[in-house]
VOPAGU-2260 file (C-alpha; in pm, 1 decimal, decimal comma):
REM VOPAGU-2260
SITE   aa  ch    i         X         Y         Z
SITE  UNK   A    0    8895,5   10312,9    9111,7
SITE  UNK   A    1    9134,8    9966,0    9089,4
SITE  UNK   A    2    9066,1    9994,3    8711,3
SITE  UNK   A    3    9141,0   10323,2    8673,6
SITE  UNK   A    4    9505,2   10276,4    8918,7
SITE  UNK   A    5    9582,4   10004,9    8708,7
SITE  UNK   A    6    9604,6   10166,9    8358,8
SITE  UNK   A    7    9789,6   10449,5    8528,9
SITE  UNK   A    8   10043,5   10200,2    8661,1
SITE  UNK   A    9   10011,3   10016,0    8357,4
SITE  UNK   A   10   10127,6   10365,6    8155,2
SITE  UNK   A   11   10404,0   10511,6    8376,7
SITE  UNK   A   12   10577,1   10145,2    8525,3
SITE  UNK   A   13   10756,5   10115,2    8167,5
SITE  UNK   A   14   10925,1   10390,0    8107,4
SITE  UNK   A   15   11000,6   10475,0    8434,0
SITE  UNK   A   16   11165,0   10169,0    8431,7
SITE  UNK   A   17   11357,6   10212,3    8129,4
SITE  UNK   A   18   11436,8   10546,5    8227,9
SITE  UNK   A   19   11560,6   10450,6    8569,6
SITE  UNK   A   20   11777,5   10191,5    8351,2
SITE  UNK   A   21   11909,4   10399,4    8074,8
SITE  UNK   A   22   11924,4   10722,5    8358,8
SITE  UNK   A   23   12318,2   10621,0    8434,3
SITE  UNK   A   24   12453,4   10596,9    8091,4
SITE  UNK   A   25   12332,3   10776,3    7841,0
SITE  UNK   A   26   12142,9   11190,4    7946,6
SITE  UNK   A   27   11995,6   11211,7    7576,3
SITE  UNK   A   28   11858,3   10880,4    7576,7
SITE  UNK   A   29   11752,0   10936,2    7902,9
SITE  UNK   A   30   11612,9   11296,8    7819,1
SITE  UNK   A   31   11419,8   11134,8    7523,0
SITE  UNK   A   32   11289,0   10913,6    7757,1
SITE  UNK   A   33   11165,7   11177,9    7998,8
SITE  UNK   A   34   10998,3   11400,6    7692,1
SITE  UNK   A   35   10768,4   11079,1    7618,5
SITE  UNK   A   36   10676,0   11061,8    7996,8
SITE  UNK   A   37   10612,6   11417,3    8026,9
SITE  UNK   A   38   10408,9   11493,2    7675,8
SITE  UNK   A   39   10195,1   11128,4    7604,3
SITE  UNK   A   40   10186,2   11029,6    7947,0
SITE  UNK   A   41   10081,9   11347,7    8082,5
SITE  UNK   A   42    9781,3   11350,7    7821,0
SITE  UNK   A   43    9675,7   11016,5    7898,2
SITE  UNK   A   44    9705,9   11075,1    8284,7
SITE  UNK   A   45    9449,3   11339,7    8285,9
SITE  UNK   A   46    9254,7   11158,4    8005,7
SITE  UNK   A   47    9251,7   10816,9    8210,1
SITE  UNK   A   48    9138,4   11032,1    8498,7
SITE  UNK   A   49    8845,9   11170,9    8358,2
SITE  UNK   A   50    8683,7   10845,6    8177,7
SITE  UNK   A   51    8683,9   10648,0    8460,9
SITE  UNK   A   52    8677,8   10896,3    8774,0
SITE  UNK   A   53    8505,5   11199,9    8593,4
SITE  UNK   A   54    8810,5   11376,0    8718,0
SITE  UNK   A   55    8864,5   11665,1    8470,7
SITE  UNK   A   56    9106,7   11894,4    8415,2
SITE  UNK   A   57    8968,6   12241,8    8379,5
SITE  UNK   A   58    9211,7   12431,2    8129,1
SITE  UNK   A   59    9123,8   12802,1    8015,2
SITE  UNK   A   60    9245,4   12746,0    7698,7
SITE  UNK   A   61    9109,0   13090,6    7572,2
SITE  UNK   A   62    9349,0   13232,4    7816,7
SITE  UNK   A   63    9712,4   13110,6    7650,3
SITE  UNK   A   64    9660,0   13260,6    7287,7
SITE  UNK   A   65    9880,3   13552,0    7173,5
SITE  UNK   A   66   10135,1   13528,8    7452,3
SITE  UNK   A   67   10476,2   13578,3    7407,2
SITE  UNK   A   68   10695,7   13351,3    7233,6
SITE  UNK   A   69   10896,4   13277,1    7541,8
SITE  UNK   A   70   10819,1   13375,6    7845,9
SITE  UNK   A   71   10878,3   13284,7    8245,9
SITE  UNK   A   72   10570,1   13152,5    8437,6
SITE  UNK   A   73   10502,2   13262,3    8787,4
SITE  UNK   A   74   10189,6   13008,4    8969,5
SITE  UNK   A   75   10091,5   12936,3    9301,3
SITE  UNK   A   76   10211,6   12580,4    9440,7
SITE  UNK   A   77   10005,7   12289,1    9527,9
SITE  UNK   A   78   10143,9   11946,5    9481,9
SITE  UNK   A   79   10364,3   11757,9    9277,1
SITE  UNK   A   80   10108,7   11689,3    9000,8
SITE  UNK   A   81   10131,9   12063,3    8918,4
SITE  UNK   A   82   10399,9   11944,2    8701,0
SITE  UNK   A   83   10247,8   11749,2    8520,2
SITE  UNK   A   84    9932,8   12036,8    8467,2
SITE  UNK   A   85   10209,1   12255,0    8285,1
SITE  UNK   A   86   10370,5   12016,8    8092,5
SITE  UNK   A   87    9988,2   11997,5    7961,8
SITE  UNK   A   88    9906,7   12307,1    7965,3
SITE  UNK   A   89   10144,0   12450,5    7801,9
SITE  UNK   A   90   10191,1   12145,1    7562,6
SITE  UNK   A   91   10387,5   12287,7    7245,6
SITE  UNK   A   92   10705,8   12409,8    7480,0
SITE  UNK   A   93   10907,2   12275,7    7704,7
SITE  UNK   A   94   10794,0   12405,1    8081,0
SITE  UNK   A   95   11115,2   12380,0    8325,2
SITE  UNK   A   96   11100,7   12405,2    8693,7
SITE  UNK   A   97   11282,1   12550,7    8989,4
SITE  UNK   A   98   11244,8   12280,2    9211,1
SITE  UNK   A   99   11384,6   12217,4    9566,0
SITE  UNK   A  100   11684,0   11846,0    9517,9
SITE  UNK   A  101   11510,2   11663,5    9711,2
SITE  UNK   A  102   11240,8   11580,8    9475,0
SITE  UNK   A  103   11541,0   11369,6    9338,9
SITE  UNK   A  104   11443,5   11096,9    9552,3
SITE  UNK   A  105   11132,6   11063,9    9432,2
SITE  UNK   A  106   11044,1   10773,0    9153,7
SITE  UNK   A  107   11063,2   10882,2    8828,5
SITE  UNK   A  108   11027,7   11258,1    8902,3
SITE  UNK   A  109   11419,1   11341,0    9032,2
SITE  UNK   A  110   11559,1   11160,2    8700,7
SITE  UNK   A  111   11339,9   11283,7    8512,3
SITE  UNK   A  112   11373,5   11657,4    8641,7
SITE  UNK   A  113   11771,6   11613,6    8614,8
SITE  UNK   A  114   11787,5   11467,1    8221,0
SITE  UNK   A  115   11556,6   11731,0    8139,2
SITE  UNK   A  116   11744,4   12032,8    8279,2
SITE  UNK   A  117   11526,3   12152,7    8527,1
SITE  UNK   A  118   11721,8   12382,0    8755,7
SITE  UNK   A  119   11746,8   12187,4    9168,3
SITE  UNK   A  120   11771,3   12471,1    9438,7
SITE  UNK   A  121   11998,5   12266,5    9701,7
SITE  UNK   A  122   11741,0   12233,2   10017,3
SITE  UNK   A  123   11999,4   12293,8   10265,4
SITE  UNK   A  124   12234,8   12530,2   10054,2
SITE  UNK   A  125   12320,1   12866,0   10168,3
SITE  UNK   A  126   12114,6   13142,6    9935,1
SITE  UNK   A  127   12457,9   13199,4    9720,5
SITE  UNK   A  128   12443,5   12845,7    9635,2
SITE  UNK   A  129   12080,1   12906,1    9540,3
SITE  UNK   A  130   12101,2   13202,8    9360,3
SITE  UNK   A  131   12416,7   13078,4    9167,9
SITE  UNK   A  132   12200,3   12750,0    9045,9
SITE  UNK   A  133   11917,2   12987,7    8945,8
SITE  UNK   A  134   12153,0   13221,0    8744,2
SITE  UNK   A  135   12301,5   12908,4    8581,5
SITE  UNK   A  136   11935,0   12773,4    8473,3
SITE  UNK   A  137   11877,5   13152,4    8370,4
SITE  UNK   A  138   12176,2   13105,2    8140,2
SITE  UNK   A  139   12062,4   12748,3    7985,1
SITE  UNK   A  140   11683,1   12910,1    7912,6
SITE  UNK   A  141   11801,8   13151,0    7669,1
SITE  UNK   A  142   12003,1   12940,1    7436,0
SITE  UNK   A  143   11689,2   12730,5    7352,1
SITE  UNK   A  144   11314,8   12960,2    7264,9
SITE  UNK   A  145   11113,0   12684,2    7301,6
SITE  UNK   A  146   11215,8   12671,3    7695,5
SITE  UNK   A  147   10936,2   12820,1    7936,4
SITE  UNK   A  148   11084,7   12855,3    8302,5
SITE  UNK   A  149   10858,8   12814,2    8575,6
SITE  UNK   A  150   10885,9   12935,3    8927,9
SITE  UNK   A  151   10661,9   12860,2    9276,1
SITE  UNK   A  152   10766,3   13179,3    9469,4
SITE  UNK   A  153   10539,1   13051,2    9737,9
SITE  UNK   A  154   10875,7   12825,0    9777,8
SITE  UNK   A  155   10663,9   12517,2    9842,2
SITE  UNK   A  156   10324,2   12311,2    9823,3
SITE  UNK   A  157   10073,6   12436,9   10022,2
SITE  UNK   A  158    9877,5   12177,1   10204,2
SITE  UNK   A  159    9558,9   12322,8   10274,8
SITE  UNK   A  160    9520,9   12523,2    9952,4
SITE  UNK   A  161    9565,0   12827,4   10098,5
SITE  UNK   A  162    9836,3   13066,4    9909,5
SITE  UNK   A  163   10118,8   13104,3   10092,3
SITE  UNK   A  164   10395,6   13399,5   10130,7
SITE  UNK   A  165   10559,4   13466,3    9790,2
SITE  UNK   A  166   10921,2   13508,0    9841,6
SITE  UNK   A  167   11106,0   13751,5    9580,1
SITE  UNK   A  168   11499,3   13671,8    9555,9
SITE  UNK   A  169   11451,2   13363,1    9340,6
SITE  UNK   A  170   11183,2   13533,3    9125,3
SITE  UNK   A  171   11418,3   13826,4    9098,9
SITE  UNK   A  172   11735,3   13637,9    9036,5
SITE  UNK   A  173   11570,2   13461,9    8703,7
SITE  UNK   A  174   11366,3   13774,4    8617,3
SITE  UNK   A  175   11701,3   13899,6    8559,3
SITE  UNK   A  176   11906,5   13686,0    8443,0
SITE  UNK   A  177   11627,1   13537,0    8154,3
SITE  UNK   A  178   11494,8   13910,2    8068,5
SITE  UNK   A  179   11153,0   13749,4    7971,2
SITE  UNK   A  180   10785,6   13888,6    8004,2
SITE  UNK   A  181   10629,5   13699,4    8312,2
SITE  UNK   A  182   10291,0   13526,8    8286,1
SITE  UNK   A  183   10095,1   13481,0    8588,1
SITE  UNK   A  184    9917,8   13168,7    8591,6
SITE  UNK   A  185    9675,8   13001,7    8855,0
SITE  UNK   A  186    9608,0   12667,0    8982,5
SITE  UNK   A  187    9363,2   12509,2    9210,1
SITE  UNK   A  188    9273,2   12145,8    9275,2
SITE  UNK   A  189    9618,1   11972,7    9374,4
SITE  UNK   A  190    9574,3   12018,5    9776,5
SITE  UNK   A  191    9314,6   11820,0    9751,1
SITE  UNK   A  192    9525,6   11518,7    9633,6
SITE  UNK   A  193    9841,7   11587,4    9926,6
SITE  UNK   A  194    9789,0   11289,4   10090,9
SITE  UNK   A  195    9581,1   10918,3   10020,2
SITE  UNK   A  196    9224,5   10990,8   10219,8
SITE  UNK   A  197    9186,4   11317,0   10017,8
SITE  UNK   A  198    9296,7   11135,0    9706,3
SITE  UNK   A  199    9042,7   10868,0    9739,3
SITE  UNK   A  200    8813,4   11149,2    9823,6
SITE  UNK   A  201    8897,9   11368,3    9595,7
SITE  UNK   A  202    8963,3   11160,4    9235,9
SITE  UNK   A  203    8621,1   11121,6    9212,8
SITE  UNK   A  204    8405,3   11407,5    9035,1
SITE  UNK   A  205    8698,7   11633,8    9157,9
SITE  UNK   A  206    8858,4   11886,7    8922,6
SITE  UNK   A  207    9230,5   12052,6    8812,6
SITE  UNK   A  208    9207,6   12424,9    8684,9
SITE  UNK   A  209    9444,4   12587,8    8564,0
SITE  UNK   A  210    9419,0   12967,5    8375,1
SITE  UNK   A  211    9665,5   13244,6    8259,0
SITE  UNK   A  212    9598,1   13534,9    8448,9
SITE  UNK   A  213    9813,1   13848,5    8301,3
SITE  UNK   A  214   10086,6   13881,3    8066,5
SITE  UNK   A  215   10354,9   14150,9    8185,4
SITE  UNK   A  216   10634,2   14273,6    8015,2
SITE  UNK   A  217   11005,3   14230,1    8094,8
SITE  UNK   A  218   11067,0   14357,7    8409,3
SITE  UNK   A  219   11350,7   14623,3    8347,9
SITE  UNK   A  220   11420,2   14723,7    8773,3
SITE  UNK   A  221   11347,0   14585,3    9084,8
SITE  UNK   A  222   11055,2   14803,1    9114,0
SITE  UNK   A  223   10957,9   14649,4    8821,3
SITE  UNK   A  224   10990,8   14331,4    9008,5
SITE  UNK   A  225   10814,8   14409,1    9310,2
SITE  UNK   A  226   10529,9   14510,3    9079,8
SITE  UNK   A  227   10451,8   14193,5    8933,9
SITE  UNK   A  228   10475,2   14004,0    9264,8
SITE  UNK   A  229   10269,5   14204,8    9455,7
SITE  UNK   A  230    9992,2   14238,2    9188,9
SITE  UNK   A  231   10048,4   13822,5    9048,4
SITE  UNK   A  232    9964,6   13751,0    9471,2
SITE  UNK   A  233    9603,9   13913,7    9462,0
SITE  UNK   A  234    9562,0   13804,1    9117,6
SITE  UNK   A  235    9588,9   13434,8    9247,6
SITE  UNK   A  236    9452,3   13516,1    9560,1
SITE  UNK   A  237    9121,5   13650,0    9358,8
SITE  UNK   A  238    9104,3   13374,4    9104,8
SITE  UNK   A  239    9134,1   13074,3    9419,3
SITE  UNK   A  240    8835,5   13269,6    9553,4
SITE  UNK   A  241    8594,1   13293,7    9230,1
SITE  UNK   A  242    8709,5   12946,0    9156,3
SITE  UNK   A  243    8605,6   12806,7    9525,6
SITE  UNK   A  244    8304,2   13014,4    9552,9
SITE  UNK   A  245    8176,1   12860,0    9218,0
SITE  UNK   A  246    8287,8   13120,8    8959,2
SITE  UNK   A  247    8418,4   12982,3    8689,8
């Protein structure tokens, strides 16, 4: 376990440093910088995990061939390492997040969120402000294909694993402002890692999975809309249940 926090350490200390350094002066620099973290370091994380914890990170690779060249994701919400499980997962785009500003006080995870133009719901904003920051983000994602926007509608982490409400204005605002087919994806494992006793616990001979669930097509109304949330909750609801109940 010491060995195992020390090479993590050992990876992530320098360029969050350098990042944290460069963060004030220069946004492409500090973008660059960010990439690196979130592609190399993101591999190695995982890899690191599973040599010397036989932590592994389940990905249904099968599940993310012939999708859609771009596309908005739509997953279930478990802790802050679910960022770094799409930035793997879906390793030859760039995932962005809708993601509550207060994760910009966290170490290495609010600068690196803000140089790489993930879109920061103000916590305490009214919902014009929210849906106003969502439309902008909206705007950014289609000016570059290889951008994948990502959205929790469950709003935030759940603690206990269980899946939580799925609220639709924010999912709604992007659908319709990015126009893109939605894939539902699924994710279980991060709960387990909310808090140190479970992630002493847990690191050992635990597990990360992650699948694609559905592809659906552009959502062209709100019925449309409500579709696709309704039927992406029991999907995840379903897969959480095979998953815990030892279906792969």
């Amino acid at each position: 376990m010491i060995l195992c926090l020390l090479l993590l350490f050992g990876m992530l200390i320098p360029p969050t440093l350098l990042l944290t350094c460069v963060y004030p002066f220069s946004r492409r620099l500090s973008a660059r910088i960010s990439e690196y973290i979130t592609t190399v370091c993101a591999r190695r994380f995982f890899a690191i995990l599973k040599t010397y914890l036989h932590f592994d990170f389940v990905q249904y690779r099968d599940t993310i061939k012939d999708l859609p060249e771009q596309f908005l994701i739509l997953s279930n919400h478990q802790s802050l390492i679910d960022i770094v499980v799409y930035f793997n997962f879906f390793f030859w785009k760039k995932v962005r997040f809708v993601a509550k500003d207060n994760l910009s006080t966290v170490p290495m995870v609010g600068k690196m969120l803000k140089s790489q133009g993930h879109c920061m719901i103000p916590r305490r904003g009214s919902p014009a402000v929210a849906m106003k920051a969502l439309s902008s983000f909206g705007e950014s994602v289609k000016k570059d294909v290889d951008v994948l926007p990502l959205i929790f509608p469950e709003g935030t982490r759940s603690k206990d694993g269980q899946l939580g409400k799925f609220y639709s204005a924010g999912f709604r605002m992007l659908s319709q402002t990015v126009r893109l087919p939605v894939v539902v994806c699924a994710l279980d494992g991060g709960w387990k890692l909310s808090n140190l006793t479970r992630i002493v616990s847990s690191l050992r001979t635990g597990s990360y999975k992650v699948k694609v669930l559905k592809v659906y097509e552009a959502p062209k109304d709100k019925e449309d809309e409500k579709l696709i949330l309704e039927e992406s909750y029991g999907l995840i609801e379903k897969q959480l249940s095979e998953w815990r109940s030892g279906v792969l």
